[in-house]
C-alpha atoms as one frame of an Amber mdcrd trajectory, in Angstrom:
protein
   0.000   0.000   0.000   1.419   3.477  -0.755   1.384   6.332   1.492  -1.452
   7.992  -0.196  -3.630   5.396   0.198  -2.732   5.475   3.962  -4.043   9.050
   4.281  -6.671   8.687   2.087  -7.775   5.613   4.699  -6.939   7.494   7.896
  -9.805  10.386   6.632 -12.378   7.885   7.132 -11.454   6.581  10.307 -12.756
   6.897  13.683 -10.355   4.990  15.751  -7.121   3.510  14.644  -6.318  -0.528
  14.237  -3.705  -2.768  13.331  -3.885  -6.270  12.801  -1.321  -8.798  12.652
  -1.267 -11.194   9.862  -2.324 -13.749  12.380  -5.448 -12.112  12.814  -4.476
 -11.269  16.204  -5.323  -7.426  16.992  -2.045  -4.836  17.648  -3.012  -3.459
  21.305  -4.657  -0.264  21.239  -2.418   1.605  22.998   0.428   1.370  20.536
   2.589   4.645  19.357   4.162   5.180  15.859   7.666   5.739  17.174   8.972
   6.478  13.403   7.847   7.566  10.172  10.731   7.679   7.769  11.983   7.013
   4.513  14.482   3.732   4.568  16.756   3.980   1.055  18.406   1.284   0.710
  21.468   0.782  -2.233  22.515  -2.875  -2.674  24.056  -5.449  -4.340  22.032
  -8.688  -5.237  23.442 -11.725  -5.432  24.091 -11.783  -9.147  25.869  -8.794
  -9.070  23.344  -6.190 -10.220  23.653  -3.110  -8.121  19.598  -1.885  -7.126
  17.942   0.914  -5.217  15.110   0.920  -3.233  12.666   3.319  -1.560  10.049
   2.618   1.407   8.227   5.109   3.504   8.805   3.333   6.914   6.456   3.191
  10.136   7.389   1.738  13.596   5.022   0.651  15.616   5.321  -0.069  19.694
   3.336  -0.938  22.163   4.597   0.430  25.779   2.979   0.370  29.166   1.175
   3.058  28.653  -2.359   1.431  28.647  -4.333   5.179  28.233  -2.579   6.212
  25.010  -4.149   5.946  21.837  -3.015   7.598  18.688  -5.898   8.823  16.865
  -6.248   9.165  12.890  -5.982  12.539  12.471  -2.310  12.836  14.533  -1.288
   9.935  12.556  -2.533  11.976   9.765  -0.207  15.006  11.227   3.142  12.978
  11.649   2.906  11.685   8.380   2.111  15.405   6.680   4.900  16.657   8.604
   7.208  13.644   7.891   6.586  14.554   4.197   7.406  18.185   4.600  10.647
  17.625   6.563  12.245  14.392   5.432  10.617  14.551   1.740   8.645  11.529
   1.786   8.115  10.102  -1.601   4.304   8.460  -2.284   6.428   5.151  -2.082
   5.301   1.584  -0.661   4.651   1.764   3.133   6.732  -0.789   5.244   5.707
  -1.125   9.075   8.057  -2.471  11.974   6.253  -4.302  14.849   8.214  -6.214
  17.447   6.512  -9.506  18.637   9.304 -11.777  19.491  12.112  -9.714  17.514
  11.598  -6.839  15.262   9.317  -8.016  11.979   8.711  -6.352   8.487   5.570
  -6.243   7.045   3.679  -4.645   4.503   0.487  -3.235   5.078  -2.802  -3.319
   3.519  -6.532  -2.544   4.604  -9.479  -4.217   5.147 -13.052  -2.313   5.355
 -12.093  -0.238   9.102  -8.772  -1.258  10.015  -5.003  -2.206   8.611  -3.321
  -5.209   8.144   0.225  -5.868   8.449   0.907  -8.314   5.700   3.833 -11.124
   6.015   6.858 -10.260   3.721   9.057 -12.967   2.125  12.994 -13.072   1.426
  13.571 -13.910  -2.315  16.469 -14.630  -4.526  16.767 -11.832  -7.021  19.092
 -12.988  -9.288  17.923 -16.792  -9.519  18.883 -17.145 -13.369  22.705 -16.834
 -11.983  22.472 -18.473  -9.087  21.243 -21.850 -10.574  18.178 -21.933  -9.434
  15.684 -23.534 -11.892  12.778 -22.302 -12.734   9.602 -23.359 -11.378   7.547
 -25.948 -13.502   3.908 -24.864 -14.218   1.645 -25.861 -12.143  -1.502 -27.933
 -13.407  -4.673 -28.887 -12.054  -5.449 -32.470 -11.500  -8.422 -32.104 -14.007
  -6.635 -30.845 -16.432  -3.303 -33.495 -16.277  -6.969 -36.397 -16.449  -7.888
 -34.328 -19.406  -4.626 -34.806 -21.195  -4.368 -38.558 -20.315  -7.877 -39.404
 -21.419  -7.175 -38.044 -24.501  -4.198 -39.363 -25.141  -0.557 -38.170 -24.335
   1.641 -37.202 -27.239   5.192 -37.796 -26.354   6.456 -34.680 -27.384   3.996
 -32.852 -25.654   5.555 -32.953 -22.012   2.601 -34.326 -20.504   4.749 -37.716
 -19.703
C-alpha cells in the first residue's frame, strides 16, 4: 500500500487498528515511534547493483495502557514527515516487534489495517542456478490430457 492510500484511509477513520497477519489485533495503545523514509542501495546476489525506496512506520506498544493515537495525529506525523524528510508516495513498510523486530507490509481491510507477512527472495535466480519453477496444473486438467491421449512430445509424460 502506498502512502497515499494510507491518508486517504486514515480520513475515514474513527479509531485507529492494526492487525497482525495472524489475525491477532495490535493493542490499542500502541505509538508510531517512526515515520521515515528507509533507502536502501545494494548489491544482489548476481551482481546487479539496485535501489530501493520505502516510507517506513514503527510501531510499539509500551505500558502506557491510556494512550491511543488517533487518525488525524497519525494523519499530522505523516504530513509533517513529508514536509521535513521529503517523503516520496512510495510503498509503506511497518516495523512491529513480537518476538524480535518483523517487516511487514500493510494493507486494509473495510475499518482497520493489516500488516501483511513479507518474504525473502532470490533476485538474481537465473545466476544463481536456481531452476525455474515448472507450471503448475490442475489435477483435471493433467486427467484431461491422459484421457485423450498423451503425445510424447507434448511434455505431458
Amino acid at each position: 500500500m502506498k502512502l497515499s492510500q494510507v491518508k486517504k484511509h486514515l480520513q475515514s477513520l474513527e479509531q485507529l487498528d492494526f492487525y497482525l497477519p495472524n489475525s491477532q489485533k495490535v493493542e490499542s495503545h500502541f505509538h508510531v515511534t517512526e515515520v521515515g523514509m528507509i533507502d536502501k542501495h545494494f548489491i544482489d546476489c548476481g551482481g546487479v547493483v539496485r535501489h530501493e525506496k520505502v516510507v517506513n512506520f514503527q510501531l510499539w506498544s509500551a505500558d502506557d495502557v491510556d494512550h491511543r493515537l488517533e487518525p488525524k495525529k497519525l494523519m499530522n506525523i505523516i504530513e509533517l514527515s513529508e514536509k521535513v524528510l521529503g517523503i516520496e508516495d512510495l510503498e509503506v513498510e511497518v516495523e512491529y516487534q513480537a518476538e524480535t523486530i518483523g517487516k511487514y507490509g500493510l494493507d486494509f481491510n473495510k475499518n482497520h489495517f493489516v500488516l501483511t507477512m513479507k518474504q525473502t527472495d532470490c533476485l538474481a535466480k537465473d545466476n544463481c542456478g536456481i531452476p525455474a519453477q515448472k507450471p503448475k496444473m490442475k489435477l483435471s486438467e493433467l486427467q484431461a490430457q491422459i484421457s485423450s491421449g498423451c503425445d510424447p512430445n507434448s511434455g505431458c509424460c
